[in-house]
Backbone as CSV, one residue per row, in Angstrom:
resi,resn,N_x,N_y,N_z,CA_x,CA_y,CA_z,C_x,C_y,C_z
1,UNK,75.251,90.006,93.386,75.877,90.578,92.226,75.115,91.834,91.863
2,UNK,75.716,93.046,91.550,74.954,93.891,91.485,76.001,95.025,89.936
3,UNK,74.813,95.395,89.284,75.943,95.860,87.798,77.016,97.306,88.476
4,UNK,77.629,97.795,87.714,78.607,98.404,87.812,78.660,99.452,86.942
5,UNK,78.167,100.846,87.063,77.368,101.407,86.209,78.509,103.263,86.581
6,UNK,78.259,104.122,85.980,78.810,105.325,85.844,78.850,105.941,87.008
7,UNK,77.674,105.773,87.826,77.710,106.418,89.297,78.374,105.806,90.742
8,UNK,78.226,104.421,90.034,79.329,103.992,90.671,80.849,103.985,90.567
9,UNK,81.275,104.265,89.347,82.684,104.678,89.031,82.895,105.680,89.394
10,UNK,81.600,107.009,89.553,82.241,108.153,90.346,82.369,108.187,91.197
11,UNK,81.443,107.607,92.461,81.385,106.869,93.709,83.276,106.538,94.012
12,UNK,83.200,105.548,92.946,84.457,104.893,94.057,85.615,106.161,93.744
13,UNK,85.863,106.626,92.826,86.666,108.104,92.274,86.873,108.804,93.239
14,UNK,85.490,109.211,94.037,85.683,109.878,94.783,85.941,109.678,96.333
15,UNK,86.042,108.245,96.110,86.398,107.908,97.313,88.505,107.339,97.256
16,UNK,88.757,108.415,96.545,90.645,108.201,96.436,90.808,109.029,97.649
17,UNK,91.609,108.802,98.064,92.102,109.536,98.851,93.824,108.999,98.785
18,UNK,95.006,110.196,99.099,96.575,109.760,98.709,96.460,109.268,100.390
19,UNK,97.403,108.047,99.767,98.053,107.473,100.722,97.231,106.464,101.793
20,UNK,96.196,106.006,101.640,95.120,105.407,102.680,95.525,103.710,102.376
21,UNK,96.213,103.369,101.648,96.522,101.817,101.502,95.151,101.310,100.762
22,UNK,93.640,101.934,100.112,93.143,101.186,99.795,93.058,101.710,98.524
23,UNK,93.151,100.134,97.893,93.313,100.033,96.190,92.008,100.380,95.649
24,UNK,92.422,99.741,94.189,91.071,100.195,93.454,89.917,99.266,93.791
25,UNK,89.922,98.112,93.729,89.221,97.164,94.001,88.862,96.858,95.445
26,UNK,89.437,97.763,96.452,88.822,97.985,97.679,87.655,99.261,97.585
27,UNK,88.262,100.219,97.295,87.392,101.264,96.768,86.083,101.094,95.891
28,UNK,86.050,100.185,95.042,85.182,99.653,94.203,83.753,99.128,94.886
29,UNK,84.806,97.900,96.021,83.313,96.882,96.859,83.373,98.335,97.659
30,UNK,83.407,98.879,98.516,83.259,99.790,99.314,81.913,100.974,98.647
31,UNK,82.284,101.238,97.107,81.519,102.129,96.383,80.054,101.125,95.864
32,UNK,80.273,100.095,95.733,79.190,99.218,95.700,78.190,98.784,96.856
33,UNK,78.862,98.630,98.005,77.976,98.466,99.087,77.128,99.578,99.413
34,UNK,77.458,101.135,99.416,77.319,101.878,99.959,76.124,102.368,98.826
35,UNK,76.031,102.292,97.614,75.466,102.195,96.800,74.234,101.445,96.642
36,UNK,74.298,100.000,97.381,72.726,99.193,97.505,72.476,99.274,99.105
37,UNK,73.236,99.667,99.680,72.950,100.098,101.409,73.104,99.283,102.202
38,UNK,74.362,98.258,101.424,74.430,97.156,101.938,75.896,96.920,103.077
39,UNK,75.971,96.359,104.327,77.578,96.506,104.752,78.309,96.135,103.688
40,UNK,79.430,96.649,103.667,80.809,95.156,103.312,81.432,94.342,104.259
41,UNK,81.709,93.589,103.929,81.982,92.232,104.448,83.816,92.328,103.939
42,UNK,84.284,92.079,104.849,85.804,91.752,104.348,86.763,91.639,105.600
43,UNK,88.255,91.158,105.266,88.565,90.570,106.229,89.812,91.847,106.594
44,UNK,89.568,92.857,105.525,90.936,93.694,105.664,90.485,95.135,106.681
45,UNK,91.023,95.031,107.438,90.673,96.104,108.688,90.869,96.805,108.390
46,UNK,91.762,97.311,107.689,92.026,98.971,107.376,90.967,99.756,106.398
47,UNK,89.950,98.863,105.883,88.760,99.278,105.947,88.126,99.838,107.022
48,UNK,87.687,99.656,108.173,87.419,100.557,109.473,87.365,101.689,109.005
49,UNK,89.262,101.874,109.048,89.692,103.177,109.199,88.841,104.552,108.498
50,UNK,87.737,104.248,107.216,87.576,104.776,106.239,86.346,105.000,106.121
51,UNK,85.779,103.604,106.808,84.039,103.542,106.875,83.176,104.615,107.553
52,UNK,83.490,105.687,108.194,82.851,106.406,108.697,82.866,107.704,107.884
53,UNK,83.687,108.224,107.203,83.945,109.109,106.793,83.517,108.846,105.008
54,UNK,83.803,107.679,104.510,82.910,106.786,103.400,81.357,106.853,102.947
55,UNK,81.000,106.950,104.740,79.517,106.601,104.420,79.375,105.404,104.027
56,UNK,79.942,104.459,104.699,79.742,102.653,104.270,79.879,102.053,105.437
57,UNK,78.705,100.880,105.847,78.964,100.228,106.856,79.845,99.174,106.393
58,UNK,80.764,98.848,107.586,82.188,97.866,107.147,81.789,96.858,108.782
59,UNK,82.144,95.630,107.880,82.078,94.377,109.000,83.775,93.857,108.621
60,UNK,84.249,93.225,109.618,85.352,93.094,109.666,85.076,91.448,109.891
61,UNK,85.044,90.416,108.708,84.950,89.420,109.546,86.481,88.215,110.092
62,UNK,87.295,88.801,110.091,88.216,88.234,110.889,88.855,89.072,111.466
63,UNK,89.052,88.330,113.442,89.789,89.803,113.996,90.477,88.650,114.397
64,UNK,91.789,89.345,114.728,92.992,88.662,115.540,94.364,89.407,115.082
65,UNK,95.530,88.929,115.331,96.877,89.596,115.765,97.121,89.431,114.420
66,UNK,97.872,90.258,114.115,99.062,90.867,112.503,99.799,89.234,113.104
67,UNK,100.419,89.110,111.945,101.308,87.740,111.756,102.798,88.657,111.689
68,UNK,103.640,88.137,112.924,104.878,89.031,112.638,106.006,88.391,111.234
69,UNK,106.290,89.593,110.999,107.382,89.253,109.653,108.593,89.361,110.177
């Protein structure tokens, strides 16, 4: 658990970008990890897509096939 403080609200702010599919509360843990230097952990891949350019290490911990609709 780690507090949630002004530099981190600019942190995640500035990590909007239009159109990338990630919400606020992805943006948030993303602005928090990167913040104590810690990976994130999560199961949503399209995190990847973002982590390099973020400046956040991203672990993906479930891989396998899209579920067709």
């Amino acid at each position: 658990m780690s507090p949630f403080n002004r530099l981190d609200a600019r942190l995640t702010a500035s990590f909007y970008r239009h159109r990338t599919g990630l919400s606020l509360a992805d943006r948030v843990c993303l602005a928090l990890a990167r913040s104590v230097a810690s990976p994130a952990y999560t199961a949503d891949r399209l995190w990847e897509n973002w982590a390099a350019q973020l400046g956040v290490q991203v672990v993906v911990i479930r891989r396998g096939t899209p579920v067709d609709q």
